[in-house]
C-alpha positions as CSV (number, residue, x, y, z in Angstrom):
1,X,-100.3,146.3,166.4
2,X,-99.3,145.2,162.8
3,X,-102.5,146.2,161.5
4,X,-101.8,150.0,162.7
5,X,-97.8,150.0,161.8
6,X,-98.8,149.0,158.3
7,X,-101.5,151.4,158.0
8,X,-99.5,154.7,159.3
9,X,-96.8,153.3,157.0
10,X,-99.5,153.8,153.9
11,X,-100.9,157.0,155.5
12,X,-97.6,158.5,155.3
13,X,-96.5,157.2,152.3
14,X,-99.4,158.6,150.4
15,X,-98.7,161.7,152.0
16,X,-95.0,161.9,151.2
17,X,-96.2,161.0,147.6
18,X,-99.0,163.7,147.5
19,X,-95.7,166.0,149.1
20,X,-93.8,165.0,145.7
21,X,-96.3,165.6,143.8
22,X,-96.9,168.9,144.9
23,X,-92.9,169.6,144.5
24,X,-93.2,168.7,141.3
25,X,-95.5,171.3,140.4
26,X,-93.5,173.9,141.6
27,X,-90.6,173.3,139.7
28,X,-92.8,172.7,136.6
29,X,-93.9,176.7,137.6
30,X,-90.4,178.2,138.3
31,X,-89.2,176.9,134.9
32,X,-92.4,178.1,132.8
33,X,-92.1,181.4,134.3
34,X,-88.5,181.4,133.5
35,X,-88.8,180.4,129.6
36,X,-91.5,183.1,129.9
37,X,-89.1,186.1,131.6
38,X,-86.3,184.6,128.0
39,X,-89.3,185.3,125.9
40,X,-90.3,188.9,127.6
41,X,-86.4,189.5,128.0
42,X,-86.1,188.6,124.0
43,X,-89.1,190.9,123.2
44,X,-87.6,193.7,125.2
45,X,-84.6,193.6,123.3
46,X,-86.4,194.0,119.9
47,X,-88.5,196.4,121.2
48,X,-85.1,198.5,122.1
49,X,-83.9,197.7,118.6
50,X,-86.3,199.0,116.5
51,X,-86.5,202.0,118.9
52,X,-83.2,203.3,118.4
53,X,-84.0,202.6,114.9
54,X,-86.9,204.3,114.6
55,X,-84.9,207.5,116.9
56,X,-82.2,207.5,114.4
57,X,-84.4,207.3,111.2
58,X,-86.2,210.5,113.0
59,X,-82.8,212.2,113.8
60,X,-83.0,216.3,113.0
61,X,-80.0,215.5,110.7
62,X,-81.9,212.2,108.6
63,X,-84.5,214.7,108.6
64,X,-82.7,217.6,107.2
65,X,-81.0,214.9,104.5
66,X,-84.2,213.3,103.3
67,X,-85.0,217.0,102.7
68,X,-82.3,218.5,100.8
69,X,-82.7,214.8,98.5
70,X,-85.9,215.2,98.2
71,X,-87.0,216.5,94.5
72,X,-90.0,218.8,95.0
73,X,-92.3,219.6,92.4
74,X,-94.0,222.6,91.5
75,X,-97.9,222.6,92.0
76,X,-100.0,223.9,89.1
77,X,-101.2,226.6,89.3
């Protein structure tokens, strides 16, 4: 009888310890992907950036400014 009590006892202990283990690599998942979704939430907000950057740069108006400043030169003829 002692035999068997002490063997369950192991058989669930390795099995609450293979549990654990497998807990473990869940949580190690859920906080990669969430450094991951900072990084992708980062890159999103330079890509935004430089785009209304890049929309203002391109602006009729900026346009129409870099023109009239601009110093055009005759071609030869």
């Amino acid at each position: 009888m002692s035999r068997k009590l002490i063997l369950s006892i192991l058989i669930l202990s390795f099995a609450f310890l293979e549990l654990l283990a497998i807990r473990q690599e869940q949580l190690n998942t859920v906080h990669e992907m969430a450094q991951l979704h900072l990084a992708i939430d980062k890159g999103n907000e330079t890509i935004h950036s430089l785009s209304l950057e890049i929309e203002s740069a391109c602006s009729p108006s900026q346009i129409q400014q870099s023109f009239a400043s601009a110093e055009f030169i005759d071609a030869p003829e």
